[in-house]
C-alpha atoms as one frame of an Amber mdcrd trajectory, in Angstrom:
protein
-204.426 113.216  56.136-201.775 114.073  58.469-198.195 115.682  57.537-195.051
 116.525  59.067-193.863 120.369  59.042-190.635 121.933  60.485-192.099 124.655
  61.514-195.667 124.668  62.969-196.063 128.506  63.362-195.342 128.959  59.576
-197.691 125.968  58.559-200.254 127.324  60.646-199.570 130.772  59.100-199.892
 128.993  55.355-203.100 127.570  56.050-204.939 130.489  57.498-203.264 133.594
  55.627-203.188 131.945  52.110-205.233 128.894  51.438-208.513 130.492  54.160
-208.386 127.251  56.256-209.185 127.640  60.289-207.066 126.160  62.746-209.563
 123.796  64.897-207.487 121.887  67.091-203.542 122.848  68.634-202.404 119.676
  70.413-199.786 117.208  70.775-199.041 113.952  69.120-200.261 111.442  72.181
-197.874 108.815  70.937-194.759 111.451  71.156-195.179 113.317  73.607-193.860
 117.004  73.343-194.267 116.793  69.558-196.945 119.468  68.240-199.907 117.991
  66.436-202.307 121.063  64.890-205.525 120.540  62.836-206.639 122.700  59.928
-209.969 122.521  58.281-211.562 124.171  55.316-214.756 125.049  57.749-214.806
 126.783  61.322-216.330 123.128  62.571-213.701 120.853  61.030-216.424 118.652
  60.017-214.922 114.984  58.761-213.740 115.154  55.275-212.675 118.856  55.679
-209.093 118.683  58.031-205.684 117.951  57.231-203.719 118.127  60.350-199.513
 117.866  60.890-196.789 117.042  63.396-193.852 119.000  64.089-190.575 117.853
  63.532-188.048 120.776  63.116-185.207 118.460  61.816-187.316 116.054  59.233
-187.109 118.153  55.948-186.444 115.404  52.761-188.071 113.292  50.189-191.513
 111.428  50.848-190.824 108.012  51.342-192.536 104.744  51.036-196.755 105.209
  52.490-195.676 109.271  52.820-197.826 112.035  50.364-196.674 113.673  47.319
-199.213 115.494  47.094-202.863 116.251  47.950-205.398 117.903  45.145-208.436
 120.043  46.573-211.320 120.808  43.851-212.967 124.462  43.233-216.172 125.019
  41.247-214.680 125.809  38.064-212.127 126.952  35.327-212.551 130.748  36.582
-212.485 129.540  40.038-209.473 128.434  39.660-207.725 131.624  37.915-209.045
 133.415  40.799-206.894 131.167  42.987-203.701 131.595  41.184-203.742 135.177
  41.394-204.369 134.679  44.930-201.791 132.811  45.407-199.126 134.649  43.579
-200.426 137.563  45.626-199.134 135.761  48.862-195.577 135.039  47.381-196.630
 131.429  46.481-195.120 129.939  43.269-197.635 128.557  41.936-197.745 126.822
  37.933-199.780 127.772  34.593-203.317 126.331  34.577-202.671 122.524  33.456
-205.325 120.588  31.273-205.283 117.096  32.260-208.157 115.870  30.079-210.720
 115.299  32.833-209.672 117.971  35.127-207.541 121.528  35.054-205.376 121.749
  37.686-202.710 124.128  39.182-199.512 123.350  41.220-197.924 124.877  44.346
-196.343 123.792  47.275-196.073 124.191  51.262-193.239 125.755  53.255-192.283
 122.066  53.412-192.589 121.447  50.049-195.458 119.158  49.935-197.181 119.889
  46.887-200.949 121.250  46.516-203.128 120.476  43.442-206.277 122.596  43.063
-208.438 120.952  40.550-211.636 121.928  38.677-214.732 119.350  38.781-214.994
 119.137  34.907-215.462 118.064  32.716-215.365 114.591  34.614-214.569 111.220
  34.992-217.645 109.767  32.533-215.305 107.916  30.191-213.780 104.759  31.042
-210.816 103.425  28.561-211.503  99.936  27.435-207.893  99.032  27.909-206.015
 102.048  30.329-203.064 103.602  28.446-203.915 103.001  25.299-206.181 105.368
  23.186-206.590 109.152  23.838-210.289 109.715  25.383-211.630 113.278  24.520
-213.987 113.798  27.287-215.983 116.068  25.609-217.121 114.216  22.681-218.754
 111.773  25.526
């Protein structure tokens, strides 16, 4: 996924102080010219599947607009996992929300410098149930 910051030096500092990610790549955007273009990856390789990378635009804060993110969710082993990060994150300044419980997940909220908002969600208990017609019933995923 690729993002646009407004200030790559504290995007860069975001991703490596608080969230543990590793800078992989420090470029330019090929199609502008000028424009930086970084790469951050959850592992020192930046294997596929594992980067997020942005462009800098200093003047291009606002609202996401049509085919633009609102926000990304990244999944952690568990319920205690998860507590762990929120401390972690209010540690580092970050506002960051109560635990939600969203049925098939728990999730927390916080954003970037930018604003773009981060979801960390656990893996449980899961997406087994299906609802027969979406929207209508409550589905207790734990009586499945």
């Amino acid at each position: 996924m690729t993002n646009i910051c407004t200030d790559m030096d504290e995007t860069k500092a975001f991703y490596e102080d608080v969230l543990g990610f590793h800078t992989v790549k420090m470029t330019e955007n090929y199609d502008d010219p000028g424009t930086l273009h970084y790469y951050f990856s959850s592992t020192p390789e930046g294997e596929p599947g594992t980067n997020v990378t942005y462009f800098e635009y200093p003047n291009s804060r606002g609202q996401p607009g049509p085919g633009a993110s609102h926000h990304f969710a990244m999944g952690v082993e568990d319920e205690e996992t998860l507590l762990e990060w929120r401390e972690h994150l209010k540690d580092h300044g970050v506002r960051v929300s109560q635990v939600r419980d969203r049925t098939y997940f728990k999730s927390i909220y916080f954003s970037d410098p930018d604003g773009l908002v981060f979801e960390l969600a656990t893996g449980g208990p899961g997406f087994a149930v299906d609802e027969d017609e979406p929207g209508t019933e409550f589905v207790d995923p734990q009586e499945h």
